[in-house]
C-alpha positions as CSV (number, residue, x, y, z in Angstrom):
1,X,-7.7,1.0,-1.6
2,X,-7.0,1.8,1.7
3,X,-7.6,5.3,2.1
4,X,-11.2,4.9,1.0
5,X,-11.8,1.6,2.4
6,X,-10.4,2.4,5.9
7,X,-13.2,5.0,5.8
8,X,-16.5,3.8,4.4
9,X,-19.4,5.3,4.4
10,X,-22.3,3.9,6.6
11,X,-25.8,2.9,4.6
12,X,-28.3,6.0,5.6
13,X,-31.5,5.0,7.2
14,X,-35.0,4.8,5.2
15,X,-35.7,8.5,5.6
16,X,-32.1,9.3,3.9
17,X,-31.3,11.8,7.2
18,X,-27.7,12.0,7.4
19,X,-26.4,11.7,10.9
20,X,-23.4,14.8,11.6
21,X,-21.4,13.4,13.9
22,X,-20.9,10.4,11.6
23,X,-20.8,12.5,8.6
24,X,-17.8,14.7,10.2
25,X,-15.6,11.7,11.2
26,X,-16.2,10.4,7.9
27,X,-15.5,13.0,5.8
28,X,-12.5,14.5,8.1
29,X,-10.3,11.7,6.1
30,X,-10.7,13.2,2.6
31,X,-9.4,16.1,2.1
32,X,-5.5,13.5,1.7
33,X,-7.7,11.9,-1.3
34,X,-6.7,15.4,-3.0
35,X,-2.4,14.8,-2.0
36,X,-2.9,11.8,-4.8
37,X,-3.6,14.2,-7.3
38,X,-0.3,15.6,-7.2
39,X,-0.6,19.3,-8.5
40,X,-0.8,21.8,-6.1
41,X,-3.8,23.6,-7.8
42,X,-6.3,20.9,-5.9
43,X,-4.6,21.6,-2.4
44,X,-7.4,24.6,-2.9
45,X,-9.9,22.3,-2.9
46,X,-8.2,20.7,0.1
47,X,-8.3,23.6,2.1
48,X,-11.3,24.5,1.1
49,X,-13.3,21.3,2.2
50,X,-10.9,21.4,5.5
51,X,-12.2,24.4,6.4
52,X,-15.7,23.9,5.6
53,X,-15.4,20.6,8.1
54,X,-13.8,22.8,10.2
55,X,-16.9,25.5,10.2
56,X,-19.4,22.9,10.7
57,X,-18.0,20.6,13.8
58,X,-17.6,24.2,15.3
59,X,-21.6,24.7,15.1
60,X,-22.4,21.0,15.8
61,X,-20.3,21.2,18.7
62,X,-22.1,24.1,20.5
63,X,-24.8,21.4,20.9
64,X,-24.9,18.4,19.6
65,X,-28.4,17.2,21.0
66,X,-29.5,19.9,18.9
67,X,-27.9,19.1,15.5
68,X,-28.3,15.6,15.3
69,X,-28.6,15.5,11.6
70,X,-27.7,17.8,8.9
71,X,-31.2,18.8,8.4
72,X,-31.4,19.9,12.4
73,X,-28.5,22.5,11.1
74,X,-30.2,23.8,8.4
75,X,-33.6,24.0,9.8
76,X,-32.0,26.2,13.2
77,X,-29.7,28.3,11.0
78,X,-32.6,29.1,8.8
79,X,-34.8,30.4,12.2
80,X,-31.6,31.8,13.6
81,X,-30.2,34.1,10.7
82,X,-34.0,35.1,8.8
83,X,-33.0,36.8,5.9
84,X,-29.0,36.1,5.5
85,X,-29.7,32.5,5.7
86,X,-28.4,30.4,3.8
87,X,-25.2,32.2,2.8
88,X,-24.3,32.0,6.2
89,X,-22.7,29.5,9.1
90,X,-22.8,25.8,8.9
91,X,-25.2,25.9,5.8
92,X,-22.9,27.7,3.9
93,X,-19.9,25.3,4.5
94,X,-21.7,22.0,3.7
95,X,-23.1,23.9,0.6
96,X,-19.6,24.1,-0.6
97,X,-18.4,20.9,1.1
98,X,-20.8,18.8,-0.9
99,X,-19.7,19.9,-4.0
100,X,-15.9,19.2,-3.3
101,X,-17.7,15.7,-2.0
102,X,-19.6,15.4,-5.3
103,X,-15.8,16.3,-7.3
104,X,-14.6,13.1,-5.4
105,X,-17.4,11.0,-6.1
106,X,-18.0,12.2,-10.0
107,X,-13.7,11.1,-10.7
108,X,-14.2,7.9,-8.9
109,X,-17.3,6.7,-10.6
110,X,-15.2,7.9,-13.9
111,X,-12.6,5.7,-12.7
112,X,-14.9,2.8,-12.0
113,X,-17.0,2.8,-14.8
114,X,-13.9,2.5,-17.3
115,X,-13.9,5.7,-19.0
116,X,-10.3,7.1,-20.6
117,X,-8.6,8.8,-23.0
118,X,-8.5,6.0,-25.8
119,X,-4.9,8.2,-27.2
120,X,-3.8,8.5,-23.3
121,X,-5.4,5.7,-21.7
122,X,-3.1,6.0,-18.8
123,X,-3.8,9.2,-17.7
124,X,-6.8,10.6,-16.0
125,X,-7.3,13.8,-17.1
126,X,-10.6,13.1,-19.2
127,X,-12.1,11.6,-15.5
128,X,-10.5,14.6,-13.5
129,X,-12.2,17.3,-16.0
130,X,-15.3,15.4,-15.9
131,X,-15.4,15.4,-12.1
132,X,-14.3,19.2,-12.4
133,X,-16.8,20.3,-14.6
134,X,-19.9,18.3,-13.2
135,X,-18.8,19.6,-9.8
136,X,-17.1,22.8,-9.2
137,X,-17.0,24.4,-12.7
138,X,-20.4,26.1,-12.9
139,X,-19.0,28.0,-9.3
140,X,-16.1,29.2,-10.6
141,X,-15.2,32.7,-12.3
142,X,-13.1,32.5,-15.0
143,X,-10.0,33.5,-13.3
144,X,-9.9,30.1,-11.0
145,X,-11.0,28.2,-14.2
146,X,-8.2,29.0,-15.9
147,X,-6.1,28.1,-12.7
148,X,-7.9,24.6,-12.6
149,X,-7.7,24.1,-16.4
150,X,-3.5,24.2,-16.0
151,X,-4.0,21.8,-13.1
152,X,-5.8,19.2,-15.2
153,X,-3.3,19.4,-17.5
154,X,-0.9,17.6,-14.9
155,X,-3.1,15.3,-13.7
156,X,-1.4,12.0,-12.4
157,X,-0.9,9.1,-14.4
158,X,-3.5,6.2,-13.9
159,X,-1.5,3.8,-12.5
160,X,0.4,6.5,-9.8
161,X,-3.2,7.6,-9.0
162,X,-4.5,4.3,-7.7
163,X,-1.3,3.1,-6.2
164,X,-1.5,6.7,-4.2
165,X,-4.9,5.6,-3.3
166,X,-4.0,2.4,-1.9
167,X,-1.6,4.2,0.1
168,X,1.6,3.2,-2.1
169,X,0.6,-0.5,-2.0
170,X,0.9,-2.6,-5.2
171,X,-2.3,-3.4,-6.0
172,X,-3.4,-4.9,-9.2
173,X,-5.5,-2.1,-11.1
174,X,-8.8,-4.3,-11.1
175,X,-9.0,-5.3,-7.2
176,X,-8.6,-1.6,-6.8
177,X,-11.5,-0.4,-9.0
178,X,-13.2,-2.7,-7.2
179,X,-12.2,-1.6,-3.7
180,X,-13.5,1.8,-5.5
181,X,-16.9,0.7,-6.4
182,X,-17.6,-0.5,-2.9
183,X,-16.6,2.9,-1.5
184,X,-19.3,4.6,-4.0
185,X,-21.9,2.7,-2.6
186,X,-22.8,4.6,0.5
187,X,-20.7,7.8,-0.5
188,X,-22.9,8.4,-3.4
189,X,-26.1,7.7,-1.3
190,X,-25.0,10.1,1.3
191,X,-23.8,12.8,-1.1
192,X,-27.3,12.6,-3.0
193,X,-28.9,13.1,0.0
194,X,-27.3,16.3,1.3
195,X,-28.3,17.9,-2.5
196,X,-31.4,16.5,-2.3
197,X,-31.8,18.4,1.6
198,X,-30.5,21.4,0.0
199,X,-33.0,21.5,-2.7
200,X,-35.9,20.6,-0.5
201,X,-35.2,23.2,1.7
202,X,-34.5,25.5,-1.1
203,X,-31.0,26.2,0.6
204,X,-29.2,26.0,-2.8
205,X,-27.1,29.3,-3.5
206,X,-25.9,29.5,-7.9
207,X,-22.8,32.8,-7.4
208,X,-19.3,32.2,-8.7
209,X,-16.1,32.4,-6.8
């Protein structure tokens, strides 16, 4: 598994604050976790978590003593922007970059915990739909549902999936769900976190796309 295992997720410290500098170099290798999916429908949600990374190293950048955590960007863009705050700047990116995070981490867990089509069992579109509607769904009008319905339709088989993951290694099928479940660890921990921030600091926006 060695796109996800050359990139692991450190463990968060007792008061769950997520660290941005860490954050951005760790989740600047996902958006290829989407080129394993085949279909050219989920380079969308490539892009669009590329350029949500994009937006937010851009603000952390301008100061990074400042913006220490993900919190520290919230907290300042909430003073700085009053009322348009927080469909605006960094806070708007990770809004959206959590839930392309939280698409990852929903299909993986599918993956992990053994779920399939019992007719199909080879292919992962029950996992991808799962992750899809769990994650993005409730965001989307029904014109980009429709576009994302086709896409899960030619969702990879199983077995091309996780040798795509393991960077077109031949990996036996249980050494890599295991290779997945130790990436979940501290990805899931982390993603948690940044919805947890978001409802805490009631920074949570509910419009479709």
């Amino acid at each position: 598994m060695t796109l996800l295992l050359q990139n692991q997720f450190k463990e968060l410290p007792p008061d769950s604050s997520v660290d941005t500098k860490t954050f951005l170099d760790n989740v600047s290798h996902l958006p290829s976790f989407f080129d394993c999916l085949g279909s050219r429908v989920f380079s969308i949600i490539k892009s669009d978590i590329n350029g949500n990374i994009t937006k937010i190293r851009a603000v952390y950048l301008k100061d990074p003593a400042k913006y220490v955590t993900l919190k520290d960007i919230l907290v300042a863009e909430r003073e700085a922007h009053g009322a348009e705050w927080p469909k605006v700047g960094a806070t708007l990116a990770l809004m959206w970059l959590k839930r392309g995070l939280r698409f990852i981490q929903v299909l993986l867990q599918s993956l992990a915990d053994g779920e399939r089509d019992e007719n199909n069992p080879n292919l992962i579109r029950v996992n991808v739909t799962k992750a899809y509607e769990q994650a993005l769904k409730r965001y989307h009008g029904w014109i980009v549902q429709k576009v994302f319905n086709a896409a899960l339709l030619a969702a990879p088989y199983r077995s091309n999936f996780l040798k795509a993951l393991s960077k077109g290694e031949e990996v036996k099928e249980e050494e890599c769900l295991a290779n997945v479940r130790h990436f979940l660890v501290n990805y899931t921990v982390t993603v948690d976190a940044i919805y947890e921030m978001y409802a805490n600091q009631n920074a949570e926006l509910d419009y479709t796309v």
